[in-house]
Backbone of each chain as ProteinMPNN parsed JSONL, in Angstrom:
{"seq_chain_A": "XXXXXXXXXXXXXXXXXXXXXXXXXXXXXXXXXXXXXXXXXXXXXXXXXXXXXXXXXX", "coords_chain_A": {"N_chain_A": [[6.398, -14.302, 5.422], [3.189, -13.341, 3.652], [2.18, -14.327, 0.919], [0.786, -13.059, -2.127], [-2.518, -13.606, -4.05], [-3.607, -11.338, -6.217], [-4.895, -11.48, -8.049], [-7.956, -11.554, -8.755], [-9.349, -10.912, -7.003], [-8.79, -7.774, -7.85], [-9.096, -7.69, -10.519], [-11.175, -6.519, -11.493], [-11.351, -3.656, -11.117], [-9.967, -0.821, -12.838], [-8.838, 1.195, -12.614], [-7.701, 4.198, -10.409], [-7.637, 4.013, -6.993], [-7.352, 1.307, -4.875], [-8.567, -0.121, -1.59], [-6.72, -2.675, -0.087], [-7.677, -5.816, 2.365], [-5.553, -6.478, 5.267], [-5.481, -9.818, 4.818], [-5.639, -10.25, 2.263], [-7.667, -10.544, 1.503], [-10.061, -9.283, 0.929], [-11.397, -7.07, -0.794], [-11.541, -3.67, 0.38], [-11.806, -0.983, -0.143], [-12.819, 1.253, -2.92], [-11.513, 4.104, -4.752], [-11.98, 6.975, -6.717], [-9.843, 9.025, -6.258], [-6.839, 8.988, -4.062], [-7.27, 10.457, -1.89], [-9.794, 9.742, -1.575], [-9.647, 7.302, -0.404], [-7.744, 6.693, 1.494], [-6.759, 6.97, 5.071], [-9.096, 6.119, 5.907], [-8.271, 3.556, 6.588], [-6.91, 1.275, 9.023], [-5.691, -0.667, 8.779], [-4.532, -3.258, 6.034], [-4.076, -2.855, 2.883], [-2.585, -0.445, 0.607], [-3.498, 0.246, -3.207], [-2.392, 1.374, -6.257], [-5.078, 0.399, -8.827], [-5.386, -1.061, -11.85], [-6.01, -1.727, -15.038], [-4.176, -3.716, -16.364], [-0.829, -5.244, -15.429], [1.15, -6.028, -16.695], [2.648, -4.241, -18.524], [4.769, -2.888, -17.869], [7.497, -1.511, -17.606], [10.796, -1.935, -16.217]], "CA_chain_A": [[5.519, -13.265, 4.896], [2.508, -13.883, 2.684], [2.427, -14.257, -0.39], [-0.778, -12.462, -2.461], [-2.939, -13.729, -5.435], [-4.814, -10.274, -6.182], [-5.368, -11.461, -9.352], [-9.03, -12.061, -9.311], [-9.648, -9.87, -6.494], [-8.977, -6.492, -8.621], [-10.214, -7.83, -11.881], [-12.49, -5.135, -12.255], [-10.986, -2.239, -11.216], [-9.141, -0.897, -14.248], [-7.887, 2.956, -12.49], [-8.116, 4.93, -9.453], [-7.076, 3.728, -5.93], [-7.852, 0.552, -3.859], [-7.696, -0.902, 0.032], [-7.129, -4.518, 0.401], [-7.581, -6.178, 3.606], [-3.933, -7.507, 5.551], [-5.171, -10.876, 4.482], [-5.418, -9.857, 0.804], [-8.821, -11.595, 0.31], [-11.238, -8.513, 0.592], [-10.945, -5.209, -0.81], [-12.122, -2.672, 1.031], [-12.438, 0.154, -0.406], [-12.183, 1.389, -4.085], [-11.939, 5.176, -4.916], [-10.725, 7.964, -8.122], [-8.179, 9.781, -6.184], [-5.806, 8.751, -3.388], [-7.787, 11.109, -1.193], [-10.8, 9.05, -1.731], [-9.616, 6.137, 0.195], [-6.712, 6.906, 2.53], [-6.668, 7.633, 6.164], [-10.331, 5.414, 6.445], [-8.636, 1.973, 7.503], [-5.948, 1.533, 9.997], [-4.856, -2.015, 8.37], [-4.722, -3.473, 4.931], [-2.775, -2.159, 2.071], [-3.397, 0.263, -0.577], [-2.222, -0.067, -4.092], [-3.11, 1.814, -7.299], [-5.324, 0.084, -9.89], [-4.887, -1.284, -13.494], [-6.431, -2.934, -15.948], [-2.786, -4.777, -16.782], [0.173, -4.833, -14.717], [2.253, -6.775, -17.138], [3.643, -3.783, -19.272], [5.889, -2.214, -16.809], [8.943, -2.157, -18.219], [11.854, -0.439, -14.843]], "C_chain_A": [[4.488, -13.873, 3.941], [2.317, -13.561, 1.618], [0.587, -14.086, -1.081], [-1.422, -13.168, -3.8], [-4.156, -12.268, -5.117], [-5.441, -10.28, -7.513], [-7.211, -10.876, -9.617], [-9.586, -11.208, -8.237], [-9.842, -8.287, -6.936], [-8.923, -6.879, -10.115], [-10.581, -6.457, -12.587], [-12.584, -4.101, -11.963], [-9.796, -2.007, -11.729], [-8.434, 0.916, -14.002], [-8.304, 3.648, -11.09], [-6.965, 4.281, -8.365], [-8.006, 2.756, -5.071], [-7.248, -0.246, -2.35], [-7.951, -2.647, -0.155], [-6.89, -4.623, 1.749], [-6.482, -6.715, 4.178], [-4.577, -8.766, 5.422], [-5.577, -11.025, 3.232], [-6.92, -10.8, 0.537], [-10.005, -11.221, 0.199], [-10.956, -6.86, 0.011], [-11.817, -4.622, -0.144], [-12.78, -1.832, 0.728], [-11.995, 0.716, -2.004], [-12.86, 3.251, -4.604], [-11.049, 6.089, -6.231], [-10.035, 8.395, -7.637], [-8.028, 8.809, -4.698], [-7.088, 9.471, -1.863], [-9.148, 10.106, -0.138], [-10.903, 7.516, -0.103], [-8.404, 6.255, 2.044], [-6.767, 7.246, 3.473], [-8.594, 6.453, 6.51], [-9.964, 4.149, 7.125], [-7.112, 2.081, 8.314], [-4.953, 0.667, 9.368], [-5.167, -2.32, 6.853], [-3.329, -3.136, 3.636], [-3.268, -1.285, 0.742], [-2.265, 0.079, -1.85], [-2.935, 0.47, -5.816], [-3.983, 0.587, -8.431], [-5.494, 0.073, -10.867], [-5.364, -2.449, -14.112], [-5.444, -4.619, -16.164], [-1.61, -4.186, -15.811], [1.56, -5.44, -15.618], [3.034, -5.602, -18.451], [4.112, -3.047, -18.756], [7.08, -2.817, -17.436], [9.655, -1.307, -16.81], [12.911, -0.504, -15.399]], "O_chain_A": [[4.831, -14.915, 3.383], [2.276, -12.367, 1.32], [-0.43, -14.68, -0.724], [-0.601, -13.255, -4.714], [-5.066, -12.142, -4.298], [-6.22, -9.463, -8.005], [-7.586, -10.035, -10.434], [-10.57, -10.615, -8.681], [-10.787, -7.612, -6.528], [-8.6, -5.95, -10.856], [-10.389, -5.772, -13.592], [-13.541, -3.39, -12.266], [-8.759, -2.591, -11.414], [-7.819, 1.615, -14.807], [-9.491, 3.502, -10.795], [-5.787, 4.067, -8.652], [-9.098, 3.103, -4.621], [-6.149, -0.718, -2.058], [-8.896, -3.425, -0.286], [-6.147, -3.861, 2.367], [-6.199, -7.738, 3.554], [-4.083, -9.304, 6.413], [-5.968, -12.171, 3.011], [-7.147, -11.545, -0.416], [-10.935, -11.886, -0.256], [-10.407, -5.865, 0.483], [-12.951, -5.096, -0.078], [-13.962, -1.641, 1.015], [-10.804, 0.597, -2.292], [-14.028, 3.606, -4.758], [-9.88, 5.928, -6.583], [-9.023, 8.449, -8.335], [-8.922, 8.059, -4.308], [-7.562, 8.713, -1.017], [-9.373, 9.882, 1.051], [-11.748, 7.091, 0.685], [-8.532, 5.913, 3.22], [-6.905, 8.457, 3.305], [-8.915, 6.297, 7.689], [-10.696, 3.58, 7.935], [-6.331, 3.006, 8.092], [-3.751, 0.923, 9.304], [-6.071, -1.645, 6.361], [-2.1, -3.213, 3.664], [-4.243, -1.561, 0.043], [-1.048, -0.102, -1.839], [-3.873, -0.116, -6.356], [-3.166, -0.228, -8.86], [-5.845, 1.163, -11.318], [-5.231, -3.65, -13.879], [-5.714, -5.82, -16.146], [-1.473, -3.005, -15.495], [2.73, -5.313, -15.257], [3.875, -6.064, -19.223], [3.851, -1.983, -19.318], [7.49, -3.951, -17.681], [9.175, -0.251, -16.398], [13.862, 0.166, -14.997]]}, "seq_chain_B": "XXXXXXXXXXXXXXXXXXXXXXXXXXXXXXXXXXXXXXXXXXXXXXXXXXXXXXXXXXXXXXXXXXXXXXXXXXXXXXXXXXXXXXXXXXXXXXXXXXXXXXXXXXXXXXXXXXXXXXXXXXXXXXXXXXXXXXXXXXXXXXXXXXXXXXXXX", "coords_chain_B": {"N_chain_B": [[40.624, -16.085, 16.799], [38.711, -13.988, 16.424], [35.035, -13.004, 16.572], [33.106, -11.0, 13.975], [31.069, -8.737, 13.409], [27.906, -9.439, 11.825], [27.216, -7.987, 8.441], [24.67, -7.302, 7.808], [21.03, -7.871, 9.01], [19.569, -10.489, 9.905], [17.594, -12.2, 7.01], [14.209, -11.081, 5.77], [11.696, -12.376, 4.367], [9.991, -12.512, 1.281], [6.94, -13.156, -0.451], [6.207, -12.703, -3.651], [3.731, -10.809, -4.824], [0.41, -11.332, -7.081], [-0.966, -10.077, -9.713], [-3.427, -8.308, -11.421], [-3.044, -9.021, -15.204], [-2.831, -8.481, -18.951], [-3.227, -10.886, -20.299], [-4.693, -12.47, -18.82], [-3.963, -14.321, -17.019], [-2.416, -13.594, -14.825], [-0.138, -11.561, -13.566], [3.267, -11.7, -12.104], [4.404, -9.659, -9.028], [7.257, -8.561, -7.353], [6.725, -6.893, -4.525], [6.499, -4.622, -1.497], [4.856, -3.763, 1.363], [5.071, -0.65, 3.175], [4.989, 1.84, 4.968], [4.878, 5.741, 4.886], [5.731, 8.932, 5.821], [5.642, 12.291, 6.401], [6.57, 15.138, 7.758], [4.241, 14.915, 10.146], [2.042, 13.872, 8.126], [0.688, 11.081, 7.147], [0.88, 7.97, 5.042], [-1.877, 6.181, 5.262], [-3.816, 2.706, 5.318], [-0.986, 0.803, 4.887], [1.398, 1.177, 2.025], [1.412, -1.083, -1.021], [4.446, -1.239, -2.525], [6.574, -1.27, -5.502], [9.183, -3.394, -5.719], [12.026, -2.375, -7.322], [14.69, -2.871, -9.403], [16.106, -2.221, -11.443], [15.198, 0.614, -11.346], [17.182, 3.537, -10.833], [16.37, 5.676, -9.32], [14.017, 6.592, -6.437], [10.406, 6.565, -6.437], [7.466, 8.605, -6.584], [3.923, 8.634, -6.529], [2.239, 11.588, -7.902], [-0.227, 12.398, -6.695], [0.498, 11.177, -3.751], [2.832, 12.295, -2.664], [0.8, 14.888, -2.992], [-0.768, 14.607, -0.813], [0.984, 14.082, 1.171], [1.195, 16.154, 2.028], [3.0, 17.732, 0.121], [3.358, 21.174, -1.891], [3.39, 20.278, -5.314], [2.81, 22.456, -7.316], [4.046, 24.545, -6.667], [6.688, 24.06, -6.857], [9.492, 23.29, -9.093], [9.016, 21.875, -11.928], [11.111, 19.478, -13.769], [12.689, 18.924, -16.62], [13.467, 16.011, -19.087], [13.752, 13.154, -18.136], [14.655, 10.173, -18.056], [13.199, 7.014, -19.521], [12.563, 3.074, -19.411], [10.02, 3.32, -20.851], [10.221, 6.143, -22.09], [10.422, 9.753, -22.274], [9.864, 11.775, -19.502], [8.544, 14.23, -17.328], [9.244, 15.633, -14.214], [9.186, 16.531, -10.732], [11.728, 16.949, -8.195], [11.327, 16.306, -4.703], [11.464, 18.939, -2.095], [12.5, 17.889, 0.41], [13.312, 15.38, 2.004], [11.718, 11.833, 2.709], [9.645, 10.096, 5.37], [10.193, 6.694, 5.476], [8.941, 3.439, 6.142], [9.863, -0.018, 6.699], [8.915, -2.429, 7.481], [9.099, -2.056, 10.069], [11.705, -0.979, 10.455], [12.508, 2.524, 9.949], [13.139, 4.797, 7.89], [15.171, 7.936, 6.116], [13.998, 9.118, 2.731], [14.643, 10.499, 0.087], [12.651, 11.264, -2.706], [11.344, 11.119, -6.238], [9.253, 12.702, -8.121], [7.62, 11.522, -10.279], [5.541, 13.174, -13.332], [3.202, 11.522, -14.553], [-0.001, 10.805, -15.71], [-1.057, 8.456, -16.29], [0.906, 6.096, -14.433], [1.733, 3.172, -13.313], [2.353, 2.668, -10.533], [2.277, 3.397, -6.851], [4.063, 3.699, -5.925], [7.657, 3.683, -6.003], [10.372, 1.883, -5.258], [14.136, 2.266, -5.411], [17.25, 2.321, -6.247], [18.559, 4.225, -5.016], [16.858, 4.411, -2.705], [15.506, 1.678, -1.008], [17.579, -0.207, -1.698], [20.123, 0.641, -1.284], [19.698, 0.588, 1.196], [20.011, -1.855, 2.059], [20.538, -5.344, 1.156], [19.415, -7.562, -1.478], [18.067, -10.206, -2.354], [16.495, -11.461, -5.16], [14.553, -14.529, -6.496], [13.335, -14.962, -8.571], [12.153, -17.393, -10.209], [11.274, -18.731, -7.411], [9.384, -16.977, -7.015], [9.542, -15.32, -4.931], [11.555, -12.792, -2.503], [14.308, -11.704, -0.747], [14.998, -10.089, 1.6], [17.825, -8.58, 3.234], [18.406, -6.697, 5.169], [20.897, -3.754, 6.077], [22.933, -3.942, 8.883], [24.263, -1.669, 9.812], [22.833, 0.354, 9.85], [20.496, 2.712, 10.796]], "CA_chain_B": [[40.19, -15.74, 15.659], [37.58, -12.841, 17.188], [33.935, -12.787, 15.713], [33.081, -10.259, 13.427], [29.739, -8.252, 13.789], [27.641, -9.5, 10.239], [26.639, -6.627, 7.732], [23.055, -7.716, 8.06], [20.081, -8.601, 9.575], [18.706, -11.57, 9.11], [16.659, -12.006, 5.911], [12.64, -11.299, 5.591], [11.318, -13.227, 3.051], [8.189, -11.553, 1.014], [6.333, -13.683, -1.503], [5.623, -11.745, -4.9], [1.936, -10.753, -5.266], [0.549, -11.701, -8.525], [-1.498, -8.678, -10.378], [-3.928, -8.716, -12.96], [-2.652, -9.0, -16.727], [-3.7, -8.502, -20.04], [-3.539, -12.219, -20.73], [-5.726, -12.56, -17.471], [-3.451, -15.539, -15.882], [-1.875, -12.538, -13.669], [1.308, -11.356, -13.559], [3.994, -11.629, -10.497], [5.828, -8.144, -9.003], [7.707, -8.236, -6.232], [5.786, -5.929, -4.094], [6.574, -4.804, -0.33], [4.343, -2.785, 2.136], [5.68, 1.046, 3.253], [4.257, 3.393, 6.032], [5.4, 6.988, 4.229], [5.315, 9.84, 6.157], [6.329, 13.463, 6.193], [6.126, 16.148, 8.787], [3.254, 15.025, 10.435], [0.944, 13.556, 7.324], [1.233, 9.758, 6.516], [0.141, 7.837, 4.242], [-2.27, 4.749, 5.687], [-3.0, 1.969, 5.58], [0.113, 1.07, 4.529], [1.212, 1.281, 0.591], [2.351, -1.471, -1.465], [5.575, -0.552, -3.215], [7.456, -2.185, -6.473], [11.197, -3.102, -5.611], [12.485, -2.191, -8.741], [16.015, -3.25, -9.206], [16.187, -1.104, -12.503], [15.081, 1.967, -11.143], [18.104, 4.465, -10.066], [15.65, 6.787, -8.507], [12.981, 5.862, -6.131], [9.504, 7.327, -7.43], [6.493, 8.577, -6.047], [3.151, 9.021, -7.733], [2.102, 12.933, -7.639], [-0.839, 11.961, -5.206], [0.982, 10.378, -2.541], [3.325, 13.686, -2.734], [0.23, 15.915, -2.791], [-1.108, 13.387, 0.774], [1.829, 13.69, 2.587], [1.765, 17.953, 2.332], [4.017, 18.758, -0.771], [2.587, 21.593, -3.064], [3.902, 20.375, -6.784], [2.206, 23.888, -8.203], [5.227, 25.451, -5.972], [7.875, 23.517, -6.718], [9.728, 23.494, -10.183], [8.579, 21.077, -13.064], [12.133, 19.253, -14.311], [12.528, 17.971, -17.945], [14.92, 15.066, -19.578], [13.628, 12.325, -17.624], [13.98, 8.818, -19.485], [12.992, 5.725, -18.655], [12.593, 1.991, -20.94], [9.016, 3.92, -21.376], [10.241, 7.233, -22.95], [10.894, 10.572, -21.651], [8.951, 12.006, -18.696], [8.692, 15.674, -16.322], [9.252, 14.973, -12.967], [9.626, 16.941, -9.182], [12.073, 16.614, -6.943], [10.941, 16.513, -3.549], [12.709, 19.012, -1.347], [12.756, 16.868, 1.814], [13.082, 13.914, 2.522], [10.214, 11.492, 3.477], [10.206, 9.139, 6.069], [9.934, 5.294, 4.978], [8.405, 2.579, 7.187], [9.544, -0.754, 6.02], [8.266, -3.786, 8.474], [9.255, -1.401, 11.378], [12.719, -0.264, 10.397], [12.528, 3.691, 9.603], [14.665, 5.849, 6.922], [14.256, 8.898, 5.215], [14.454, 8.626, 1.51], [14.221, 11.319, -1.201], [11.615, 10.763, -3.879], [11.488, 12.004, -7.048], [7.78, 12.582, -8.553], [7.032, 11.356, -12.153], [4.337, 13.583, -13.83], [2.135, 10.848, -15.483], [-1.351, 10.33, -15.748], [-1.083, 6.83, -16.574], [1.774, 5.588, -13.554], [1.305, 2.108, -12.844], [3.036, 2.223, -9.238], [1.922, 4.256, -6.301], [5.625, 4.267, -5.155], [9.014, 2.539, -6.491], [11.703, 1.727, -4.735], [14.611, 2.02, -6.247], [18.569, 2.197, -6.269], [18.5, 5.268, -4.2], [16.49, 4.035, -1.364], [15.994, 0.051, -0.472], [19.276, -1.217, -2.815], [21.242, 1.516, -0.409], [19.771, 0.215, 2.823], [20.097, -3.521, 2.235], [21.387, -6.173, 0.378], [18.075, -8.247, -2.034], [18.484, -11.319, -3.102], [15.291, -12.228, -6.066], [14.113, -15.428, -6.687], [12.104, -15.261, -9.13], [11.137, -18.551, -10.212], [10.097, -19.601, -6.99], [8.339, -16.085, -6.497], [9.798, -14.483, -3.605], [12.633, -12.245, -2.787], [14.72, -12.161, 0.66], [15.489, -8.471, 1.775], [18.711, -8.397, 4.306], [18.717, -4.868, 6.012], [22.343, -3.114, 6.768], [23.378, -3.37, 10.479], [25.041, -0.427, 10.396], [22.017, 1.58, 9.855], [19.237, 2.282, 12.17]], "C_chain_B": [[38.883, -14.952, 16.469], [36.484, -12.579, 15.629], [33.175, -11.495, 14.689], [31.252, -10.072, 13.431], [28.973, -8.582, 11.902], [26.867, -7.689, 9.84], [25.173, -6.63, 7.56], [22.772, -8.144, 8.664], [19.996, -9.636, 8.854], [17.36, -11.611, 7.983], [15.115, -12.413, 6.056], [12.449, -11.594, 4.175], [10.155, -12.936, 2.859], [8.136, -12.212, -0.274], [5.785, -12.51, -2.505], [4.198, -12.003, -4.776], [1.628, -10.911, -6.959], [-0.756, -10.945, -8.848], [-2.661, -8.969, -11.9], [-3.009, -8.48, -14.238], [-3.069, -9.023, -18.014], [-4.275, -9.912, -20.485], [-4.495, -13.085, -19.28], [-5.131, -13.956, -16.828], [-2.488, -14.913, -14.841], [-0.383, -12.754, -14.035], [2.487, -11.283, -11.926], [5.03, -10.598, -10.057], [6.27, -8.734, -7.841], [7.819, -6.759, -5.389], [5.906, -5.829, -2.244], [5.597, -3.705, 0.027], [5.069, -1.783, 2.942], [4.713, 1.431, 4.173], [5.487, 4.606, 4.99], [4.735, 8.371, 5.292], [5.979, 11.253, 5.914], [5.622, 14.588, 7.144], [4.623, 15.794, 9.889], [1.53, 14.31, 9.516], [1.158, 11.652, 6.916], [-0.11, 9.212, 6.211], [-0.905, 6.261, 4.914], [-3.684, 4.093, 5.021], [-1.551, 1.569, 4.887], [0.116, 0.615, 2.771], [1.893, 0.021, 0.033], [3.315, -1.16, -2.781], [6.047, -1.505, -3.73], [8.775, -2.129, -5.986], [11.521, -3.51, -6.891], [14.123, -2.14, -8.569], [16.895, -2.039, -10.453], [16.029, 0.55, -12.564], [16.395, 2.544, -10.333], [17.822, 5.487, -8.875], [14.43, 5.987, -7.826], [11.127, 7.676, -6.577], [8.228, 7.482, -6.729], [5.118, 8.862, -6.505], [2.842, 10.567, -6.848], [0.707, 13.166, -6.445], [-0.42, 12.01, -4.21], [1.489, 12.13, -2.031], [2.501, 14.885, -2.255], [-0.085, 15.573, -1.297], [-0.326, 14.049, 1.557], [2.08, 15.403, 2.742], [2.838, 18.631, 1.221], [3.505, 19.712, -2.002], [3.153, 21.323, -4.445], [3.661, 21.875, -7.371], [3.189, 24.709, -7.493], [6.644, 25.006, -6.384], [8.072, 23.037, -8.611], [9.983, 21.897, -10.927], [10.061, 20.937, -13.892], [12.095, 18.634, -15.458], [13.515, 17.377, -18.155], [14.71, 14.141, -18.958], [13.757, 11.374, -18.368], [13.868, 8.119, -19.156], [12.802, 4.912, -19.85], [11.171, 2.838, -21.84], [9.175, 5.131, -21.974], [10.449, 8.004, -21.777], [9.86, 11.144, -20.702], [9.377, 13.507, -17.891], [8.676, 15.2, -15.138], [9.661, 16.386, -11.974], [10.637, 16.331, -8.465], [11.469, 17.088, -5.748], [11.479, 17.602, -3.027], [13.184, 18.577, 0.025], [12.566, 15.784, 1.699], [11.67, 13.434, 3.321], [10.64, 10.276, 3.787], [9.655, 7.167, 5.838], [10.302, 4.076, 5.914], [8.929, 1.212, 6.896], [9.861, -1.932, 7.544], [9.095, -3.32, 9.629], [10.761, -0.764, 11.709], [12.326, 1.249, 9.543], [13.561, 4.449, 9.035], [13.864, 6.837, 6.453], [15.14, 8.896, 3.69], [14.13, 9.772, 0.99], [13.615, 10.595, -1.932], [11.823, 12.226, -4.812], [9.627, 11.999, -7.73], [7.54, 12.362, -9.943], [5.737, 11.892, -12.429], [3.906, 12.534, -14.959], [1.298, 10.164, -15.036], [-1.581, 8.553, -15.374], [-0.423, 5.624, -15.625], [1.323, 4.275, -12.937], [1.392, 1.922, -11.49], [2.862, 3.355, -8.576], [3.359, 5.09, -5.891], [6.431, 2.891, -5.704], [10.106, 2.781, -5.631], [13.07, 1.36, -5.504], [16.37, 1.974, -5.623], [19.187, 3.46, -4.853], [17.818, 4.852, -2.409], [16.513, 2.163, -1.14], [17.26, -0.654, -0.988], [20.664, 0.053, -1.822], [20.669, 1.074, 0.94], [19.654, -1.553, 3.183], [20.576, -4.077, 0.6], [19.712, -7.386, -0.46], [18.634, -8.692, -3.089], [16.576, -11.984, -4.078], [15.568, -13.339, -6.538], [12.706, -15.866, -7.221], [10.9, -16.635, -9.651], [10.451, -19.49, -8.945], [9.406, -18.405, -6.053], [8.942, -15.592, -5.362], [11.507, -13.332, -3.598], [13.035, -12.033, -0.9], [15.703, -10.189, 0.191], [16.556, -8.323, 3.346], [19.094, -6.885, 4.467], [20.328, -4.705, 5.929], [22.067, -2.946, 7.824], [23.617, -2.4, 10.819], [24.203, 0.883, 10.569], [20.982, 1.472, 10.429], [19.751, 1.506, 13.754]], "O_chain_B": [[38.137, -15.668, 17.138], [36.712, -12.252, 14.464], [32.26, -11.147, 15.435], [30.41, -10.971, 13.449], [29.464, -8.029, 10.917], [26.349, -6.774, 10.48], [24.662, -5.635, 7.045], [23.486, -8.922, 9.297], [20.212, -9.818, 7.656], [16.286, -11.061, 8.223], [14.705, -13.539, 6.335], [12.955, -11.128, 3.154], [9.27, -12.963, 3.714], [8.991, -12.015, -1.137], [5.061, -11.582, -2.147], [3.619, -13.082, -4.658], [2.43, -10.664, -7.859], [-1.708, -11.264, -8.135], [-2.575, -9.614, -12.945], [-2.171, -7.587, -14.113], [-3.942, -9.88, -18.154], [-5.413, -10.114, -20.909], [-4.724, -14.285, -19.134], [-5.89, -14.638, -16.14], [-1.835, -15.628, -14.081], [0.268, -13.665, -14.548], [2.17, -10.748, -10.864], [6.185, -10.552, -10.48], [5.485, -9.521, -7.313], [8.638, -5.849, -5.519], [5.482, -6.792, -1.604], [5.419, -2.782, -0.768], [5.955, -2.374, 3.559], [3.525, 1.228, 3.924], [6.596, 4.301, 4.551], [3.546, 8.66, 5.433], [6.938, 11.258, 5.142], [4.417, 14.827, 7.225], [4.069, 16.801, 10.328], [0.392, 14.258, 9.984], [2.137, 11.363, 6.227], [-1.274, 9.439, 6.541], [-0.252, 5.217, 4.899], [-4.486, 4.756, 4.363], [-1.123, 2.507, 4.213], [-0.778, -0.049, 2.246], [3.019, -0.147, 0.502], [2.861, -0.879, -3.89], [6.171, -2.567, -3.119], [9.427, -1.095, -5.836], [11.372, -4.603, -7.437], [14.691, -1.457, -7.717], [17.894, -1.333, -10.311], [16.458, 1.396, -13.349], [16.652, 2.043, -9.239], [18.517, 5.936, -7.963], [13.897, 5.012, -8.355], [11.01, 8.882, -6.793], [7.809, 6.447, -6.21], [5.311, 9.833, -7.237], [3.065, 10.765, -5.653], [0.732, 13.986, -5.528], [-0.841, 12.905, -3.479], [0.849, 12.924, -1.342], [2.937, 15.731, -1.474], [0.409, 16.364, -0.493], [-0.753, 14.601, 2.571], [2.982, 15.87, 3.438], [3.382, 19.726, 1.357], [3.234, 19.152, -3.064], [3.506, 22.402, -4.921], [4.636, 22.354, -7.95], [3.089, 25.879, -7.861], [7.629, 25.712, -6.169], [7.152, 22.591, -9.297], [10.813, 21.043, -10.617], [10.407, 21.886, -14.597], [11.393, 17.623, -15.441], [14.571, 17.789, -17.674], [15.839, 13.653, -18.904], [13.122, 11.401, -19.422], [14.44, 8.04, -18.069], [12.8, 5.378, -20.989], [11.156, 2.991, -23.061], [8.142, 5.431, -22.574], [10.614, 7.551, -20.644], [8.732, 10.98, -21.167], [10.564, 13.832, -17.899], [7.99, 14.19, -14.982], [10.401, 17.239, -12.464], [10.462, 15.172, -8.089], [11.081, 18.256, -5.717], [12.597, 17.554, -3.54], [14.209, 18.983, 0.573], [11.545, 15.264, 1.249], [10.899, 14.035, 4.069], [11.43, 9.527, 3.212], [8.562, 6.764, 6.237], [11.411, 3.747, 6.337], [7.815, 0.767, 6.621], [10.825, -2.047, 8.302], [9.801, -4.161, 10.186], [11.067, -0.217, 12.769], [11.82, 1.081, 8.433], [14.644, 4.711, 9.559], [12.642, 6.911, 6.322], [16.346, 8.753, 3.49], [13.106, 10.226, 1.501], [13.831, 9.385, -1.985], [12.133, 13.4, -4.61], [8.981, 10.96, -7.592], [7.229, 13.316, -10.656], [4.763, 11.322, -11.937], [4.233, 12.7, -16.134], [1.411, 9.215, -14.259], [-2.087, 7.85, -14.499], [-0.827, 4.466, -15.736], [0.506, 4.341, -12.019], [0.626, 1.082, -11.017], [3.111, 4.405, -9.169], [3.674, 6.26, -5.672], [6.112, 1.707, -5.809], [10.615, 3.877, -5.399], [13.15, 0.312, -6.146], [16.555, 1.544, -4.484], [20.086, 3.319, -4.025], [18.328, 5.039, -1.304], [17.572, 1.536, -1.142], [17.742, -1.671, -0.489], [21.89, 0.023, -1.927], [21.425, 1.305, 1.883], [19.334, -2.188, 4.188], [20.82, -3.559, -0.49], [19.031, -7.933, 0.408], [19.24, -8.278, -4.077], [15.762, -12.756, -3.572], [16.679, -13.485, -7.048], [11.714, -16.502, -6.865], [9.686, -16.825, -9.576], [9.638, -20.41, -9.034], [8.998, -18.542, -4.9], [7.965, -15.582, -4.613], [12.308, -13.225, -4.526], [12.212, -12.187, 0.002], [16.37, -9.584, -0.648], [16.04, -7.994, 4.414], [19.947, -6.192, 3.913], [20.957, -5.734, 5.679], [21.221, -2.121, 8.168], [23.355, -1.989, 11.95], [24.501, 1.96, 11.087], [20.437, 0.391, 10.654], [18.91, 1.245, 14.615]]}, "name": "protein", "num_of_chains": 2, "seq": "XXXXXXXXXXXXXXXXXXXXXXXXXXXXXXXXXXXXXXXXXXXXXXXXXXXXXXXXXXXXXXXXXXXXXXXXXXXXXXXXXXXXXXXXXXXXXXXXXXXXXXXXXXXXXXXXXXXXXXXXXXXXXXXXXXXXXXXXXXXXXXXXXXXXXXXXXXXXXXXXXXXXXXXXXXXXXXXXXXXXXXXXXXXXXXXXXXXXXXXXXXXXXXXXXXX"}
C-alpha cells in the first residue's frame, strides 16, 4: 500500500473539505462543506482539512 | 495432526500518511481509505479514516451522516459524551451503515459527535475495525498491518 506525505500538499488549507488524487500528489478539489466536493470524482480520497493535525488526542 | 483453518486473512500493510502540524515537519496518523454507504447514498471518492485504537465508538462527522441520508434535526441529541478532549453531544445513528474497506464489506453503527471543530471525517474505532480484525501498529517504522477475521464475510 502507499504510503502518503500530504504534508506540503494541504499546507494551506486550514478547514472545510478536500479531494486528493489516488496518487496523493494533486489535490483536486477543495470545498466548505462535504457537499461541496463529494460525488464529483470517482477516484482519489477525501479527507477533512486542518491547519494542525497533531492535537488529536483518541 | 489435521490443519486448522487460520483466523485471518493475510495481512494488508498501509503506510501512515503524514498530515500537516503546528510545528510544520508534519505529523504521522495511521489513516485507511472507506467506501460508506447507506441505503442507496455513498459517500465518494472514497474517505480517509483514523484507526483509532483508543476510540470505543467508531465516529462519524455530522456531514458525512447528513450525505449518506440521515436527518440529525429528527433524531435525538444525546448528552455525557467524554473523550481525552472533554465532554461532547452526540447522535446515534439508527441503522447501520455499510463500510467498504479495500473490498471487504460490513455494516457498522456510527455514532455522530456534534462538533464544529472535528478533526476526522470518520474514526474507526473499537466497535467497528478492532471487532473485524486483528491490527498490529508499527509505529516507528510508520505503518500498520490490518489482518481481517476469516470467519466474517
Amino acid at each position: 500500500m502507499t504510503s502518503g506525505n500530504l504534508e506540503k500538499l494541504l499546507k494551506k488549507y486550514t478547514s472545510g473539505w478536500v479531494v486528493i488524487s489516488s496518487d496523493q500528489k494533486k489535490l483536486l478539489a477543495h470545498g466548505k462543506r462535504l457537499s461541496d466536493i463529494a460525488g464529483k470524482y470517482q477516484n482519489g480520497y477525501i479527507l477533512k482539512a486542518n491547519k494542525n493535525f497533531s492535537n488529536y488526542v483518541g | 495432526m489435521s490443519a486448522k483453518a487460520s483466523l485471518y486473512e493475510l495481512p494488508i500493510k498501509i503506510y501512515y500518511r503524514k498530515l500537516p502540524s503546528l510545528l510544520g515537519n508534519g505529523i504521522d496518523w495511521p489513516l485507511i481509505d472507506i467506501g460508506l454507504g447507506h441505503k442507496g447514498a455513498s459517500v465518494s471518492p472514497k474517505l480517509l479514516a483514523l484507526v483509532d485504537s483508543g476510540a470505543s465508538s467508531s465516529v462519524l462527522d455530522p456531514e458525512i451522516a447528513e450525505y449518506l441520508g440521515f436527518d440529525l434535526s429528527k433524531l435525538p441529541k444525546q448528552t455525557g459524551g467524554t473523550s481525552a478532549s472533554g465532554s461532547y453531544s452526540f447522535w446515534i445513528l439508527p441503522e447501520p451503515v455499510s463500510l467498504n474497506i479495500y473490498g471487504e464489506v460490513y455494516t457498522v453503527n456510527f455514532t455522530v459527535i456534534d462538533a464544529p471543530n472535528q478533526m476526522w471525517g470518520c474514526i474507526l474505532g473499537h466497535d467497528s475495525i478492532f471487532r473485524l480484525s486483528k491490527i498490529l501498529f508499527n509505529t516507528p517504522k510508520k505503518y500498520m498491518e490490518i489482518h481481517f477475521r476469516s470467519d466474517i464475510n
